[in-house]
C-alpha positions as CSV (number, residue, x, y, z in Angstrom):
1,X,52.4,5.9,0.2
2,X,52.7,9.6,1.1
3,X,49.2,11.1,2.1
4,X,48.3,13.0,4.2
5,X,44.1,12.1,5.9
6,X,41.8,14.1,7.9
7,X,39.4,12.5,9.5
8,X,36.4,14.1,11.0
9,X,34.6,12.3,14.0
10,X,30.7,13.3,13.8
11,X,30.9,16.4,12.4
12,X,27.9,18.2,12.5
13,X,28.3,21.8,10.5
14,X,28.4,21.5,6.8
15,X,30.1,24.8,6.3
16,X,33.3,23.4,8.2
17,X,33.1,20.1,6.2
18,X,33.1,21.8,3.2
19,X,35.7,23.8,3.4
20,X,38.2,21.1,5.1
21,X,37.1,19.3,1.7
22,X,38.5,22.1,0.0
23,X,41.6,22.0,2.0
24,X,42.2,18.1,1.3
25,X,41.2,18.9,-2.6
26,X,43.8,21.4,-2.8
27,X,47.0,19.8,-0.8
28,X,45.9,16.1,-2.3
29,X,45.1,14.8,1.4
30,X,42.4,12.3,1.6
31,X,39.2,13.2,4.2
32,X,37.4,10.4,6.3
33,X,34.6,11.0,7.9
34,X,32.7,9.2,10.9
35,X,29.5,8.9,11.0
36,X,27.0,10.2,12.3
37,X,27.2,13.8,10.8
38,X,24.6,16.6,11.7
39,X,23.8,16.8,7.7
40,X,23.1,15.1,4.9
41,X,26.1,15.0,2.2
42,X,23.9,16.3,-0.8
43,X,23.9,19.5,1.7
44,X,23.8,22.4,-0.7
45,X,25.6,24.5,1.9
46,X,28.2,21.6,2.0
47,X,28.8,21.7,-1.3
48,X,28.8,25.0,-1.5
49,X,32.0,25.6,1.0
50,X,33.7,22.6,-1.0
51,X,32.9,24.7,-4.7
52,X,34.1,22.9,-7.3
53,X,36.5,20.6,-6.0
54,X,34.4,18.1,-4.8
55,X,35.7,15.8,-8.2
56,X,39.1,16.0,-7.2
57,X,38.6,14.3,-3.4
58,X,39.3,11.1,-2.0
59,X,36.4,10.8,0.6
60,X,35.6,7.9,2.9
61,X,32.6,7.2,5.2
62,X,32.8,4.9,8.4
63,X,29.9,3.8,10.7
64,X,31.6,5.1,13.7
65,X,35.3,4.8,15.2
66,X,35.6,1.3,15.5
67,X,34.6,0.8,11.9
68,X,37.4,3.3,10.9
69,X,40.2,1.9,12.9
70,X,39.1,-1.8,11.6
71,X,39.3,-0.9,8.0
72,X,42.6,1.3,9.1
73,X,44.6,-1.0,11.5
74,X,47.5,0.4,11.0
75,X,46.5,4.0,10.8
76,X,49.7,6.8,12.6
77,X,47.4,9.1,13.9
78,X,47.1,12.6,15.8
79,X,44.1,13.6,17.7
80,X,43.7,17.7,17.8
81,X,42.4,18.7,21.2
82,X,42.3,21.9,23.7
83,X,42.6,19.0,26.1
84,X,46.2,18.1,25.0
85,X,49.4,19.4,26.9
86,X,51.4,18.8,23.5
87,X,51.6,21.7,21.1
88,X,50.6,20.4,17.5
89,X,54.1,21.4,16.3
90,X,56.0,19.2,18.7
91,X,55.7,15.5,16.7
92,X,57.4,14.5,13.6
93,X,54.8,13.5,11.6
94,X,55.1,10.9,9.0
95,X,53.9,9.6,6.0
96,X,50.8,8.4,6.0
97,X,49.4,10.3,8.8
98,X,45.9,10.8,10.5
99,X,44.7,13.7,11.6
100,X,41.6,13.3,14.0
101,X,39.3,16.2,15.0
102,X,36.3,15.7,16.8
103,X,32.6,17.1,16.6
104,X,32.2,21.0,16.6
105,X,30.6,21.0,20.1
106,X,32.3,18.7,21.8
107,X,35.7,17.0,20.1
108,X,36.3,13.7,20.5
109,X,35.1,11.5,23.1
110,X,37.6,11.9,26.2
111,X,37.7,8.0,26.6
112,X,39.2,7.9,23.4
113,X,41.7,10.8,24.3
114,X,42.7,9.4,27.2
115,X,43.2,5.8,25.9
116,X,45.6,7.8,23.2
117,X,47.2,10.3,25.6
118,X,50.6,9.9,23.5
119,X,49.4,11.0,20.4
120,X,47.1,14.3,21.5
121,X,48.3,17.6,20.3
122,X,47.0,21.2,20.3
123,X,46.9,24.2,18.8
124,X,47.9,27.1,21.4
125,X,45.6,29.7,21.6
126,X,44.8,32.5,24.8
127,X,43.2,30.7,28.2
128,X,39.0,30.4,28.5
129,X,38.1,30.2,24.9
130,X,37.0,27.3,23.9
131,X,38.7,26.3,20.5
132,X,39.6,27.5,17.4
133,X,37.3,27.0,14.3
134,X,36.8,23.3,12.7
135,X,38.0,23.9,9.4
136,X,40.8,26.3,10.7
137,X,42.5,23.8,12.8
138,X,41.9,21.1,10.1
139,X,43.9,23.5,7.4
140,X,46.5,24.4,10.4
141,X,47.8,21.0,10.8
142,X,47.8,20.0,7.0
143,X,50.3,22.8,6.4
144,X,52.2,22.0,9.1
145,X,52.4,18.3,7.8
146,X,53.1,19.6,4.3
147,X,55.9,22.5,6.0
148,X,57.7,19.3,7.5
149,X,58.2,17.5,4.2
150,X,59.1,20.8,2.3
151,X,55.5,20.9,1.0
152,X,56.6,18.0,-1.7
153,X,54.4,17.9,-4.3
154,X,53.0,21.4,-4.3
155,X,53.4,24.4,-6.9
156,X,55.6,26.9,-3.8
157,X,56.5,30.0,-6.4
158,X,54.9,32.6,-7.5
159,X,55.8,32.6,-11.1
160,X,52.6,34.4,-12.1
161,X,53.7,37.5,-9.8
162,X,57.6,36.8,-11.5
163,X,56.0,37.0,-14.8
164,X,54.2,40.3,-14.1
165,X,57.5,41.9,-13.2
């Protein structure tokens, strides 16, 4: 099974949810998300970021991380942190993969982090900020999944601009 799957520990600003729906919707990746969130899912603003592509995605809720890894035992999985040493582009990910990001304000919990030291990875970015955007970073490491495989599976020309010309 090729897939590609976000998951999304707490997350607590609909905005961001929304649009890493979007994200999933349009590069067929599947999106998990850990309770508990800071919004309800009927959000309007939620499903506002997300448009219309909310028909098209393959969502899963889980009661908190122990719930997810249980009902994914055998998940390969990344977890995106400003805490890592690794750079995001460094592994070789492979099909199916996990992509973990953690709450807005905080990430995920550093007990986890640290039990998983091997598989932490960042995104660089200049010293004393504090991290990059949810959704960003979310969209960030999809393409770079998609770039390793050749982005298999998506439309890559621009045969509307070809036919203009």
């Amino acid at each position: 099974m090729k897939k590609i799957n976000i998951v999304l520990h707490e997350p607590e600003i609909p905005q961001n949810t929304g649009n890493i729906a979007r994200t999933c919707a349009a590069t067929g990746s599947a999106l998990h998300i850990i309770r508990p969130m800071g919004f309800e899912v009927d959000d309007r603003k939620l499903k506002r970021a997300g448009l219309d592509y909310w028909h098209s995605l393959d969502i899963t809720y889980y009661d908190d991380l122990n719930d997810f890894f249980v009902k994914n035992p055998d998940a390969h999985f990344y977890c995106f942190t400003t805490k890592a040493p690794r750079c995001y582009t460094e592994p070789s990910y492979e099909y199916p993969v996990y992509l973990m990001f953690g709450k807005e304000t905080r990430g995920l919990p550093e007990e986890f982090l640290l039990k998983n030291y091997e598989r932490c990875v960042r995104l660089p970015m200049l010293q004393n900020l504090r991290s990059l955007n949810l959704s960003n970073c979310a969209a960030i490491a999809v393409y770079e999944v998609l770039r390793q495989h050749s982005f298999e599976g998506l439309e890559t020309d621009g045969h509307v601009l070809n036919e203009l010309l």
